[in-house]
Every structure is written in C-alpha cells, then in structure tokens.
N, C-alpha and C positions, 0 to 999 in steps of 0.2 A: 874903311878905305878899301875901294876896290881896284884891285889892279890887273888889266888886263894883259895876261903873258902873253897873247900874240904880239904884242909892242917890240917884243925881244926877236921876232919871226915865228912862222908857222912850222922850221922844223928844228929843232930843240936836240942838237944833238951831240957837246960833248962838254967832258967835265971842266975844262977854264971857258969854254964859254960861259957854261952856268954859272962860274963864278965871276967873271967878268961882268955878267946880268948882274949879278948879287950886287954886288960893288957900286955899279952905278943906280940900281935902285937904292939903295943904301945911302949912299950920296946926293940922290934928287928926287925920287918918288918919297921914300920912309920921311923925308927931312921935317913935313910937316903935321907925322902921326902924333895923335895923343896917346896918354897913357894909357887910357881905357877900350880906346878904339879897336874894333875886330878887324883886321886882316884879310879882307875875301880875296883871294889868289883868283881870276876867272881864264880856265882853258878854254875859253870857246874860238876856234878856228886853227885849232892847233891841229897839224898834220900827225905830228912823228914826236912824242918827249919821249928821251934815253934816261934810262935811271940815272945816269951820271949826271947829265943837268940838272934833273929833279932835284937831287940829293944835294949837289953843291945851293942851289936856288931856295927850296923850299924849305930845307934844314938848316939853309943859314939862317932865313927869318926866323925860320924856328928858334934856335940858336941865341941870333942875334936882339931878339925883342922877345918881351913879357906879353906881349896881346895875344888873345887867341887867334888864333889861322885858322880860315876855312879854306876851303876848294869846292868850286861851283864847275859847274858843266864840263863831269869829266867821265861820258858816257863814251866817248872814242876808246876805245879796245887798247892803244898805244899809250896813254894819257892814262888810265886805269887802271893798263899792267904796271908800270912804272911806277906810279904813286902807293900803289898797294906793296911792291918793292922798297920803295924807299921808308913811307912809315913804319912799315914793319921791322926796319932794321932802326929807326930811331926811338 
C-alpha cells in the first residue's frame, strides 16, 4: 500500500498535526491494509517535514501495524533530516 503524504500537505509541521494525520489515516487509508502488505510511506512533493510530524506519523504506523514501512522519495534535505531524526530515536 502506498501512501502518498503529500495528501496531508506539502509542509508537515507540527506534532498534533502529525497525529491528527495518524489518526485519520488510521481510520481511512490503513482500514483496508492486509497483513502482509508493505507500507510504502511516498514524500514526494513534500516542502518542509518537522521531526515532530515525522515522529507522531511515521512511528505511529510504526507502532501501530506489524507490516514493514518503507519511505520512498525522500532525497529533500528537510524530509531526510527529519526521518533520519526520528528513526534513529525509534
């Protein structure tokens, strides 16, 4: 399942948002994942992600589901710093 986080906006910037995202993906995107299925998170046209969105967003699926999570197209310097931030503290 790919999910494209520009859905949520192109600038991604604080922690109840991110969890506000969380929640309604949660609720309407994840509702139809299988068990097995991979997770592709895609940053592409993302401006600005804050480690706090990252963190509440990315860690929840994390968190919240057993499938593996990827991240695709996350060559933006803002998106790269932040995610290497957040995995690294999860």
């Amino acid at each position: 399942m790919v999910i494209k986080v520009s859905n949520f906006g192109d600038i991604l910037m604080s922690r109840p948002a991110g969890r506000e995202a969380f929640l309604m993906a949660k609720a309407y995107v994840f509702k139809g994942l299988k068990a097995d299925e991979t997770i592709i998170l895609d940053f592409d046209g993302i401006k600005v992600l804050a480690p706090s969105w990252a963190d509440e967003f990315v860690c929840g699926t994390k968190n919240e589901f057993t499938n593996t999570v990827q991240c695709i197209n996350t060559e933006n310097p803002s998106v790269k710093a932040s995610l290497e931030t957040v995995l690294e503290i999860a």
